[in-house]
C-alpha positions as a Markdown table, in Angstrom:
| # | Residue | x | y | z |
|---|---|---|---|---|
| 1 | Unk | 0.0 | 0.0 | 0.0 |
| 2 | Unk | 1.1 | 3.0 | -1.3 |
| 3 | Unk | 2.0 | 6.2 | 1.2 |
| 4 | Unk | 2.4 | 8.6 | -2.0 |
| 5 | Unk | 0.8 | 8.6 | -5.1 |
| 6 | Unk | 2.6 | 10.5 | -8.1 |
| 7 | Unk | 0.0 | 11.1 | -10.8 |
| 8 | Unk | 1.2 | 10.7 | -14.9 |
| 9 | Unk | -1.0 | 12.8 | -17.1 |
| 10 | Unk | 0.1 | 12.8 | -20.8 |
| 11 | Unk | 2.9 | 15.5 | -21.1 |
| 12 | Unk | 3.9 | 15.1 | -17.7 |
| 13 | Unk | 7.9 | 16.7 | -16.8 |
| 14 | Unk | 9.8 | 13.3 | -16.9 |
| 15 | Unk | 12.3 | 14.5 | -14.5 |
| 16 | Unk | 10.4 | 15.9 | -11.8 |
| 17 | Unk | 8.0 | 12.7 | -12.2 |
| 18 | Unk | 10.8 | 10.1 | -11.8 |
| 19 | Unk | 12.9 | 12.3 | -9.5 |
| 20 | Unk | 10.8 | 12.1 | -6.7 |
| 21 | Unk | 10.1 | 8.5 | -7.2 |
| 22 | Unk | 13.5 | 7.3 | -7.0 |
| 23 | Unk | 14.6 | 9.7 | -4.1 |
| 24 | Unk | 11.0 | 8.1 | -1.9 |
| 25 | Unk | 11.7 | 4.7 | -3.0 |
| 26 | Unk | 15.3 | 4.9 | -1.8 |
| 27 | Unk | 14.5 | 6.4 | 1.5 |
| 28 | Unk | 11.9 | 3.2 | 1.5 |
| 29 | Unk | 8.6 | 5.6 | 1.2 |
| 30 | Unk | 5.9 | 3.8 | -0.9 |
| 31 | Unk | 5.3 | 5.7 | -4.1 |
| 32 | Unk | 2.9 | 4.3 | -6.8 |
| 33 | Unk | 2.8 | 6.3 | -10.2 |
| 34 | Unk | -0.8 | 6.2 | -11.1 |
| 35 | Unk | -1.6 | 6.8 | -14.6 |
| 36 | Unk | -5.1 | 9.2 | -15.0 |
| 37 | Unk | -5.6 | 7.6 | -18.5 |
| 38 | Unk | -7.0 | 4.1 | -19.7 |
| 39 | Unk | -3.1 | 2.7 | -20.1 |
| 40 | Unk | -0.1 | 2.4 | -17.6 |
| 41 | Unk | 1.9 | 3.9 | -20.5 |
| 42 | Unk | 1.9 | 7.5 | -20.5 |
| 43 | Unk | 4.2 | 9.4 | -22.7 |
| 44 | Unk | 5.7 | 12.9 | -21.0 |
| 45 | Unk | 6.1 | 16.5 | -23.0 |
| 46 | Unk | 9.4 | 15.1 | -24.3 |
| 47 | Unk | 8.5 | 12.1 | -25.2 |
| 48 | Unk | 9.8 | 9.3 | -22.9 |
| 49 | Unk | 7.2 | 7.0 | -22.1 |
| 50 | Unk | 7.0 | 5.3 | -18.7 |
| 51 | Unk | 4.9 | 2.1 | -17.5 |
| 52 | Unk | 2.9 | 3.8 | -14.2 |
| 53 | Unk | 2.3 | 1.1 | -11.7 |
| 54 | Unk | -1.7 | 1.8 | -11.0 |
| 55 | Unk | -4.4 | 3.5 | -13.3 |
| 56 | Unk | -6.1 | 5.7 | -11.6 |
| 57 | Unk | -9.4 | 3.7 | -11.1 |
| 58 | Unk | -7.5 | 1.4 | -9.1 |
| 59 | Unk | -5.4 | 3.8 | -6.8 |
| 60 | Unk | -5.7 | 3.3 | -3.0 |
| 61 | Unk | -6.3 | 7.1 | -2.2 |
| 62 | Unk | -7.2 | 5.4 | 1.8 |
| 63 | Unk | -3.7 | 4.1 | 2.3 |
| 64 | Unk | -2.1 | 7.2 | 0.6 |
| 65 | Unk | -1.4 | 10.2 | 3.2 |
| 66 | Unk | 0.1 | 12.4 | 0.3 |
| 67 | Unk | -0.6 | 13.5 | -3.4 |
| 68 | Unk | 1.8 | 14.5 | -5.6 |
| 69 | Unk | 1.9 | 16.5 | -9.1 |
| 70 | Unk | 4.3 | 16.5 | -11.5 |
| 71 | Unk | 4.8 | 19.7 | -13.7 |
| 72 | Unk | 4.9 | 20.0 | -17.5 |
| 73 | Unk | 3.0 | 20.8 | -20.5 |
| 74 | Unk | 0.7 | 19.8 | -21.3 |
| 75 | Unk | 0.7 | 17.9 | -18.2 |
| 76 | Unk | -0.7 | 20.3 | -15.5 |
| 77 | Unk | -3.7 | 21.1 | -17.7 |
| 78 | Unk | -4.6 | 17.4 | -18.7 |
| 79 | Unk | -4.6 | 16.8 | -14.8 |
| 80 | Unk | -6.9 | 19.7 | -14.1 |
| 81 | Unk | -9.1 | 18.6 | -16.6 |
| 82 | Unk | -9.2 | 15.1 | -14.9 |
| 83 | Unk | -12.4 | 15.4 | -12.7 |
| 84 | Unk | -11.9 | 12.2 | -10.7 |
| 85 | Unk | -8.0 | 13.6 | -9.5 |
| 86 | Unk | -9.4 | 17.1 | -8.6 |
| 87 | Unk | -12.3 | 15.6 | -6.8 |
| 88 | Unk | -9.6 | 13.0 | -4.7 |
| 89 | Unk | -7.6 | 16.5 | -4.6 |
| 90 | Unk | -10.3 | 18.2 | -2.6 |
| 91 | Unk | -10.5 | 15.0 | -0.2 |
| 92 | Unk | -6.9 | 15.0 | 1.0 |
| 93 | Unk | -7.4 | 18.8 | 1.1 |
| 94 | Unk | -10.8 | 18.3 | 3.4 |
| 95 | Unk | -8.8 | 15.5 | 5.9 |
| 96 | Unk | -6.2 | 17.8 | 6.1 |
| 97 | Unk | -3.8 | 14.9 | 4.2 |
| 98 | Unk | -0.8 | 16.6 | 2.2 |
| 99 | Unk | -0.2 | 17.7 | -0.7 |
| 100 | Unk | 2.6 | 18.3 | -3.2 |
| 101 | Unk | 3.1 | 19.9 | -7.0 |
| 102 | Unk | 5.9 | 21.4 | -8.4 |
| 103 | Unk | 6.8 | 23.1 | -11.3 |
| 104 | Unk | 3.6 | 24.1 | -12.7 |
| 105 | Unk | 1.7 | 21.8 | -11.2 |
| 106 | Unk | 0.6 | 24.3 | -8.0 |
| 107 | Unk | -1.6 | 25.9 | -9.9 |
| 108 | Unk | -4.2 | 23.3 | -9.7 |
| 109 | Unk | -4.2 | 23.9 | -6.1 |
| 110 | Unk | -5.2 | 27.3 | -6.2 |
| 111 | Unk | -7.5 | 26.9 | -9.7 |
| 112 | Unk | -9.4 | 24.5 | -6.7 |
| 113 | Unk | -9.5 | 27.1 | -4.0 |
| 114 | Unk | -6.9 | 25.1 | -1.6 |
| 115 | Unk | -4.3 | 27.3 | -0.7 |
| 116 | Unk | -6.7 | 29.9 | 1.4 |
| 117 | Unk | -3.4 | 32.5 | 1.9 |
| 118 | Unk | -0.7 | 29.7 | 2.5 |
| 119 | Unk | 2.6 | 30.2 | 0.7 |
| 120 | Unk | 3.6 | 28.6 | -2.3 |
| 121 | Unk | 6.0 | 28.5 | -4.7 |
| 122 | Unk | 6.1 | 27.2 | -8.7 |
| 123 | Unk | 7.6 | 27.9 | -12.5 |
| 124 | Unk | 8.5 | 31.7 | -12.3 |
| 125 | Unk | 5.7 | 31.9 | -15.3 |
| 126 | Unk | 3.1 | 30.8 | -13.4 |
| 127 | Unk | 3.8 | 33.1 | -10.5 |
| 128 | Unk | 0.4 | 35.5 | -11.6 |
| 129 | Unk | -1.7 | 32.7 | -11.4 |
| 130 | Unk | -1.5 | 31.4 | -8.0 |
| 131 | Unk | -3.7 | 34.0 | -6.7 |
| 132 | Unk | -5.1 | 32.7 | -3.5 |
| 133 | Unk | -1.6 | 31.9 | -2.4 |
| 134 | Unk | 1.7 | 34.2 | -1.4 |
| 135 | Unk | 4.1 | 33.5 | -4.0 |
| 136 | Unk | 7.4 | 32.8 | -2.5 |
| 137 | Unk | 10.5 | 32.9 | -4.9 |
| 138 | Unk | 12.4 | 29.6 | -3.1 |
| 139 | Unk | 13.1 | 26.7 | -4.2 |
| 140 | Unk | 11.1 | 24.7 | -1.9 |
| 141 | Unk | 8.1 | 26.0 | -0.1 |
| 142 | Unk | 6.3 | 23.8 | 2.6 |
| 143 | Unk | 3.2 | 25.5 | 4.0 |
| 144 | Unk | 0.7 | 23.7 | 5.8 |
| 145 | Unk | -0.5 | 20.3 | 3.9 |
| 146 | Unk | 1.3 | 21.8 | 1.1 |
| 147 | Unk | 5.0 | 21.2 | -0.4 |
| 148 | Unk | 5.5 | 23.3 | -3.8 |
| 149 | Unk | 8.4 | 23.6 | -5.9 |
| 150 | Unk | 9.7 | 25.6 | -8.8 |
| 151 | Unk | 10.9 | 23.3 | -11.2 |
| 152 | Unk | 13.6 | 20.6 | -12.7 |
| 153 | Unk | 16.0 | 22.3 | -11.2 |
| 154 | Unk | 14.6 | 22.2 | -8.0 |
| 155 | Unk | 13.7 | 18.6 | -7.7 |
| 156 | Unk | 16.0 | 17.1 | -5.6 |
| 157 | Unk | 15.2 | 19.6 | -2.8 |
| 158 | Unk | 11.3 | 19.0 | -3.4 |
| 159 | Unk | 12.3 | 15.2 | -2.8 |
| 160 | Unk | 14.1 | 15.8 | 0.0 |
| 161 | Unk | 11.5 | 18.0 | 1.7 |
| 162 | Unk | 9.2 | 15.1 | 1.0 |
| 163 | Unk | 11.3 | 12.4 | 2.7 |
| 164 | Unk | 11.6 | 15.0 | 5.3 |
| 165 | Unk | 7.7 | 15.2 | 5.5 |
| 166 | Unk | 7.7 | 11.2 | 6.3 |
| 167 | Unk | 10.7 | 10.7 | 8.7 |
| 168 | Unk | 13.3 | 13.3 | 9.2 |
| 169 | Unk | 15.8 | 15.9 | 8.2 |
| 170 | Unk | 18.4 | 13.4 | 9.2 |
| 171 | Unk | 16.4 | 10.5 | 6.8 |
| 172 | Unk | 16.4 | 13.2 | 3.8 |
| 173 | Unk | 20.5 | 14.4 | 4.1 |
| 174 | Unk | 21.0 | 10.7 | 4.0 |
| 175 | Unk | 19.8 | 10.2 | 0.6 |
| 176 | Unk | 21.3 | 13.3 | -0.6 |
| 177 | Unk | 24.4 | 12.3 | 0.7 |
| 178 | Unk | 24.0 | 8.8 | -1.2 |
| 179 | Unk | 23.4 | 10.3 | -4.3 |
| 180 | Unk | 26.5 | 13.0 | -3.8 |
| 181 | Unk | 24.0 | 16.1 | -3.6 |
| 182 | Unk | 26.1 | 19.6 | -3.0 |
| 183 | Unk | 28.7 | 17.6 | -2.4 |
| 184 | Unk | 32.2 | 19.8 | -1.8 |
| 185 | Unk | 35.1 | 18.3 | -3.4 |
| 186 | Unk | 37.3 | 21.0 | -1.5 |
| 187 | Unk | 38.9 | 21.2 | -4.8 |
C-alpha cells in the first residue's frame, strides 16, 4: 500500500515525475505512479514513455497520506481537466492529508480554491496565477498540507523536503548524501 501517489497525465515533466520516485523509494517511502488515463503507459512532453504502476481507477487514495503532481505541459492542464483527481484533490485537502506539486503543477491547487493565503511557490511563469496563495521565490516551499516547488532544477530539494515530511531531516540528508547532492570536493 502506497504512502504517496505520483500522478502521470500525458505531457507530464519526466524529471520531476521520476525524480521524486527514486529519491522516496530509496529512503523506503511507498510511491505508486498512477496513470489518470486508460493505459499504464503514459508518454511525457518530451516524449519518454514510462509504465505507471496503477491506473487511476484502481489507486488506493485510503492508504495514501500524500498526493503528488508532476509539472509540465501539457501535463498540469490534462490533470486539471481530470475530474476524478481534482475531486480525490479536494479529499486529502478536506482531511487535512498533504499535498505536493511542483513546477507548474501548483496551480491546480489554487485553480481549486486550496491554498486559502498559505505560501507557495512554482515555475516563475506561473507566478500571476497562484492568486489565493503568497508567491514565495524559493526553491522549496512547505506550508501547511502543502509542499510546492519551482521546477527541474529544483527537484532534488522538493524530494528531499518530502522524505523529510515522512521521517526526518536526518532521513532526507541521508539520501542526498548517497546520491552526492552539493557535495564539496574541496577542490
Amino acid at each position: 500500500m502506497a504512502e504517496v501517489l505520483i500522478f502521470l497525465a500525458p505531457g507530464y515533466e519526466e524529471v520531476e515525475m521520476l525524480t521524486v520516485v527514486d529519491l522516496l523509494r530509496r529512503s523506503g517511502i511507498e510511491i505508486d505512479m498512477v496513470s489518470i488515463t486508460d493505459s499504464l503507459e503514459v508518454t511525457s512532453s518530451h516524449n519518454v514513455t514510462i509504465k505507471a504502476d496503477v491506473l487511476l481507477k484502481d489507486a488506493d487514495f485510503d492508504s495514501a497520506k500524500m498526493i503528488v503532481l508532476p509539472g509540465g505541459i501539457p501535463g498540469t492542464p490534462n490533470l486539471l481537466a481530470c475530474q476524478p483527481l481534482t475531486d480525490k484533490i479536494k479529499e486529502f485537502a478536506a482531511e487535512g492529508k498533504w499535498l505536493s506539486a511542483i513546477c507548474a503543477a501548483p496551480t491546480i491547487y489554487d485553480e481549486l480554491g486550496l491554498y486559502n493565503g498559505c505560501k507557495a511557490t512554482c515555475y516563475p511563469d506561473f507566478a500571476e496565477k497562484l492568486t489565493n496563495a503568497s508567491y514565495v521565490k524559493q526553491p522549496v516551499v512547505v506550508d501547511g498540507i502543502f509542499t510546492t516547488s519551482r521546477g527541474a532544477g529544483t527537484t532534488i530539494e522538493f524530494a528531499a523536503a518530502i522524505i523529510e515530511r515522512f521521517k526526518d531531516k536526518k532521513a532526507a540528508d541521508m539520501i542526498l548524501e548517497k546520491i552526492i547532492y552539493n557535495d564539496n570536493y574541496n577542490l
